[in-house]
C-alpha positions, 0 to 999 in steps of 0.5 A: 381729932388730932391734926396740925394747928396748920392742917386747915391752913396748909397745903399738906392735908393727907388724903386719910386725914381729908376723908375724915374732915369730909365726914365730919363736914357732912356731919357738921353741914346737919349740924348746922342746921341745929346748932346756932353756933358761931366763932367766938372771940375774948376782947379786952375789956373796959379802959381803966388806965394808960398802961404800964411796963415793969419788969416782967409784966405788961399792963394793959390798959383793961388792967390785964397781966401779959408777962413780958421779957426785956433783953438790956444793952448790959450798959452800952449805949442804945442805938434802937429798941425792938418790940417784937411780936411772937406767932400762933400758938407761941409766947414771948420766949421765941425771941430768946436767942435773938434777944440776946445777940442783938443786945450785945449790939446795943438794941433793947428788946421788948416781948411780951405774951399776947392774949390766949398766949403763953402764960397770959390770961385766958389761954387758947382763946382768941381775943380778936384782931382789935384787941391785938392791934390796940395792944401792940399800939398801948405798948409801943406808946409805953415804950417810946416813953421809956426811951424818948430819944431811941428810934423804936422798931416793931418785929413780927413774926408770923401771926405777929407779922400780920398783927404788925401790918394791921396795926401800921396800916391804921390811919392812928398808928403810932410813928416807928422808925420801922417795921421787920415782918419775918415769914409774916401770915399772909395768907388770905382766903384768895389764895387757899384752896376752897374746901379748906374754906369750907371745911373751916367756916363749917367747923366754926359755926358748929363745932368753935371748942372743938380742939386740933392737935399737931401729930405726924402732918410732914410738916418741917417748920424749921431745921433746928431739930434740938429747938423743936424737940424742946418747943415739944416740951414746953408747957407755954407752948399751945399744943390743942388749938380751938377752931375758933381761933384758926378761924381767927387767925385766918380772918387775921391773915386776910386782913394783913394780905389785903393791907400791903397796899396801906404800909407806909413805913420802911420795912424789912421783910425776911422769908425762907425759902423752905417755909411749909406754913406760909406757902411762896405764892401768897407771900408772893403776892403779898409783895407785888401788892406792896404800895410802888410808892413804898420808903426806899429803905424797904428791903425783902430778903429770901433766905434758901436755907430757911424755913418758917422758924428763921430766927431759930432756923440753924442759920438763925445768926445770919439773919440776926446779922442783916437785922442788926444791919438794917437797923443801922443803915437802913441800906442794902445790900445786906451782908447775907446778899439775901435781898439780891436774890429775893430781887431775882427770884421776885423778877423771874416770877413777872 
């Protein structure tokens, strides 16, 4: 079957391609009956080891091999370091671009391919929300121990935004100067129709291996067209993804969605307007569940022209710019004034 890797998740679901998931619905709800089969998931293994950081790799406790790309200062003084965590179906190369603007502004980045990822190991398999997070936490402590006196900032984007939130909302979390969520994967199952639920919870106790693949779905997830083209061509980039790992994802998502209340730590959140994969009223909602205790320095800022892909949107340097400033001061407005009229939209909707 050939879909997106965001048809089951999104509100876009041609009515040929709903007749098709109806059928093999039907087929699967027979299936079911027969097949004991459920979604699975490919956790890390047994802790051998604390970890550690080279050049281009990052090894994990269980002695797993993640590739990792650092973005230096180029000699300057570092005022901060970013981790940043890329999304579904993406790797490390996301943060490319930015990467490199903000190292000319004294911020280390650190990314690396998350598990199933890039060229990680066991690519396309879902290594499970515990997995993720303990990963996360093993490399922010390596990283605090490489710079022991520089304020230390975690970056997600998308699936790594809700990655983010689950990780700063356990009672262990590791102490960061702050956390910056971009289009972050917040949308639960609450707010998505219900035979998107259906279709998938049925999809993945049937058929988990089954594989769907992006093709002609109206779905525009960033106006840099050049930048598409060549994420098209690249070989890290997972183009056929299992239905586990949507039903993964999905199980991700809900657990960011119902954590907002949980975040305690000063965070910047950045949302286009024109996103068509993260839809306004779970993000939406995601904010109003945000804690009324939260840090003053919380900023959201809503950008008019940005889709889901905002840190390589075509405008992409505006958002580099707040994120630098934000990191500095921790104060608003920010220099895009994309918080002011995150402030009006969000009160137009009480």
């Amino acid at each position: 079957m050939k879909t997106n890797n965001y048809a089951i998740l999104s509100g876009t679901i041609k009515p040929s391609l709903l007749l098709q998931l109806l059928k093999l619905l039907i087929l699967s709800v027979f299936l079911v009956s027969i097949v004991a089969c459920v979604p699975m998931t490919h956790p890390s293994g047994p802790v051998i080891s604390t970890g550690q950081l080279s050049n281009n790799v990052y090894i994990t406790p269980d002695g797993s091999h993640l590739p990792l790309k650092k973005w230096h200062t180029r000699g300057q003084k570092t005022k901060a370091i970013i981790i940043a965590v890329h999304g579904f179906n993406d790797y490390s190369h996301f943060f490319q671009q930015a990467g490199s603007y903000l190292s000319q502004h004294q911020i280390i980045t650190y990314a690396y391919d998350q598990r199933g990822f890039g060229g990680s190991p066991h690519r396309g398999l879902w290594a499970g929300i515990n997995t993720y997070i303990a990963d996360l936490e093993s490399f922010i402590q390596l990283v605090k121990y490489e710079h022991p006196a520089v304020p230390v900032f975690i970056l997600g984007h998308s699936m790594g935004g809700a990655i983010v939130i689950s990780a700063m909302s356990q009672p262990s979390r590791s102490s960061v100067k702050g956390i910056i969520l971009v289009a972050p994967a917040v949308w639960s199952r609450q707010t998505m129709p219900w035979y998107q639920n259906l279709v998938l919870w049925t999809l993945s106790h049937t058929v988990p291996w089954m594989t769907l693949t992006g093709q002609d779905m109206g779905i525009t997830p960033s106006d840099n067209i050049e930048m598409l083209r060549a994420m098209s061509q690249d070989p890290l980039i997972i183009k056929e993804t299992r239905i586990e790992s949507i039903y993964g994802l999905v199980n991700l998502m809900d657990q960011a969605y119902y954590n907002a209340p949980l975040i305690s730590t000063n965070t910047l959140l950045l949302y286009g307007e024109k996103d068509e994969v993260i839809p306004k009223e779970p993000t939406y909602q995601f904010l109003k569940n945000l804690p009324d205790t939260r840090p003053k320095h919380t900023i959201i800022a809503f950008y008019k022209n940005g889709y889901h892909m905002l840190l390589r949107d075509l405008d992409a340097p505006i958002l580099w710019h707040d994120i630098d400033f934000w990191i500095n001061s921790l104060t608003t407005p920010l220099p895009s004034r994309a918080d002011k009229r995150a402030q009006k939209l969000l009160n137009n909707q009480d």
